[in-house]
Short mmCIF file of the C-alpha atoms (twelve columns), coordinates in Angstrom:
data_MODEL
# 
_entry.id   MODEL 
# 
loop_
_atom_site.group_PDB 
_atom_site.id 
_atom_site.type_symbol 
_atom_site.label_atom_id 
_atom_site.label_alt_id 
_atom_site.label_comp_id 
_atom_site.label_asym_id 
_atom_site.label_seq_id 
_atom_site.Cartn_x 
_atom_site.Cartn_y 
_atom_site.Cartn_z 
_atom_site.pdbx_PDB_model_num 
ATOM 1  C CA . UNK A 1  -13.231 -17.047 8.970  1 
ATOM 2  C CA . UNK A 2  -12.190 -13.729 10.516 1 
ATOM 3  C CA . UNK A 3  -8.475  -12.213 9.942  1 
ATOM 4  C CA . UNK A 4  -6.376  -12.490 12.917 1 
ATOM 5  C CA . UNK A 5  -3.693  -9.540  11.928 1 
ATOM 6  C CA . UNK A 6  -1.987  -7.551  14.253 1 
ATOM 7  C CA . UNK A 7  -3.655  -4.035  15.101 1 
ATOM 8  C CA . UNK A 8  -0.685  -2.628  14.858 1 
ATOM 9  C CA . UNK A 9  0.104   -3.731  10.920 1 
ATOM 10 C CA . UNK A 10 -3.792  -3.255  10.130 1 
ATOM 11 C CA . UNK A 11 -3.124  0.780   11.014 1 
ATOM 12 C CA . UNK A 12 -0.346  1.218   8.907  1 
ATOM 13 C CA . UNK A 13 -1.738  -0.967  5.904  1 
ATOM 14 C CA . UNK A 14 -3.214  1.069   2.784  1 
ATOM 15 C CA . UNK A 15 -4.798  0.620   -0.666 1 
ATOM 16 C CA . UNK A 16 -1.936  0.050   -3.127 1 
ATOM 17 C CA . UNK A 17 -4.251  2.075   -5.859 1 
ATOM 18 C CA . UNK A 18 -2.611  6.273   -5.739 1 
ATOM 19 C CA . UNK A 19 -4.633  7.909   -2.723 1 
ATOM 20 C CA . UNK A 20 -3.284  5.059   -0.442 1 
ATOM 21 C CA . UNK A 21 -6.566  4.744   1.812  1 
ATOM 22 C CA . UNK A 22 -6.688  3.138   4.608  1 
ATOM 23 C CA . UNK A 23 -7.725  -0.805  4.408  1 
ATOM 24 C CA . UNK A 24 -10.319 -2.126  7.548  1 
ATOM 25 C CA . UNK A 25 -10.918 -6.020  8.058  1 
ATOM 26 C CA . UNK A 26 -13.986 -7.540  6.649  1 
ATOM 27 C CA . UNK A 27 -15.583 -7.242  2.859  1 
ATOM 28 C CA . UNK A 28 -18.889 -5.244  2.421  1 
ATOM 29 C CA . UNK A 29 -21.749 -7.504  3.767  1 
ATOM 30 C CA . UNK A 30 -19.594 -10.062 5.290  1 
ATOM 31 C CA . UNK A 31 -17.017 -8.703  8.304  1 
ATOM 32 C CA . UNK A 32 -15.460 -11.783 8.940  1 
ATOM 33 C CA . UNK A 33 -14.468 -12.694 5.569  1 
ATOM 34 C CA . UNK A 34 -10.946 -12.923 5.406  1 
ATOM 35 C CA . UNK A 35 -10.480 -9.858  3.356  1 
ATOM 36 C CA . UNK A 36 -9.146  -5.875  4.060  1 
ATOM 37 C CA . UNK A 37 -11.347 -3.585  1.966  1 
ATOM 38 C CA . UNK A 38 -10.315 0.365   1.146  1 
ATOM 39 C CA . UNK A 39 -11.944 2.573   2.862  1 
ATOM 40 C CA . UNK A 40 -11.863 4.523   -0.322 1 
ATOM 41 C CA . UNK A 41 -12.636 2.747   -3.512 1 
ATOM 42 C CA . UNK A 42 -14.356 -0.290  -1.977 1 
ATOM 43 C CA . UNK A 43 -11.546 -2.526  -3.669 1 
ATOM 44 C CA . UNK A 44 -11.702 -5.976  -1.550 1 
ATOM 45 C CA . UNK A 45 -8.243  -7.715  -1.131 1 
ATOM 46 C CA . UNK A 46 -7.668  -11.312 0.053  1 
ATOM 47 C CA . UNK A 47 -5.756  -12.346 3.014  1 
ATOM 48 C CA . UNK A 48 -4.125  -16.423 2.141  1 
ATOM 49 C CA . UNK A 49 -2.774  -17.573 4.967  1 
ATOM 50 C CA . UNK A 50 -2.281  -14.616 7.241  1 
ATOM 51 C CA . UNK A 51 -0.911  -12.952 4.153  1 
ATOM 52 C CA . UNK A 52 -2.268  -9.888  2.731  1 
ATOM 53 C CA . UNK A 53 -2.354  -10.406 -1.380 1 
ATOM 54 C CA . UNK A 54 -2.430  -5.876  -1.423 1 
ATOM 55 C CA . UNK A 55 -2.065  -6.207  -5.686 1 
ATOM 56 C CA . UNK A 56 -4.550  -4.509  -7.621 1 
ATOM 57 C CA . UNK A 57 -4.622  -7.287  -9.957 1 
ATOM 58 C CA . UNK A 58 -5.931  -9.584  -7.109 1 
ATOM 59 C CA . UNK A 59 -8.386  -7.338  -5.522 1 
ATOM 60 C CA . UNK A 60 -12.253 -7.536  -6.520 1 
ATOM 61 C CA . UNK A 61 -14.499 -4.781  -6.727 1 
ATOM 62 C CA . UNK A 62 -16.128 -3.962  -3.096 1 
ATOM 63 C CA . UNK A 63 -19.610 -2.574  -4.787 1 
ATOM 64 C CA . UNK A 64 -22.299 -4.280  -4.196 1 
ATOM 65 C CA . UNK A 65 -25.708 -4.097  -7.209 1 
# 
């Protein structure tokens, strides 16, 4: 299920982490996952409900082996 967030919010969203990247829609190998991964560290964070969970805690790591 693709994310349905407002363009406008998705611009001004970044990675929590310190260098505050900016976050596109999608996880690595699936784009319609409903996920925002940094464009940075690869850090994947859920979106429940229309709701982006943007805590380190909850993110996974975006690397693929």
């Amino acid at each position: 299920m693709a994310i349905d967030l407002d363009p406008e919010l998705l611009a001004v969203l970044a990675c929590p982490d310190t260098h505050h990247a900016p976050l596109i829609a999608g996880a690595p190998g699936d784009p319609d996952a409903s996920a925002l991964t940094c464009t940075e560290c690869g850090r994947v964070f859920p979106v429940r409900d229309g709701i982006p969970v943007l805590l380190l805690d909850e993110a996974r790591s975006g690397q693929q082996s």
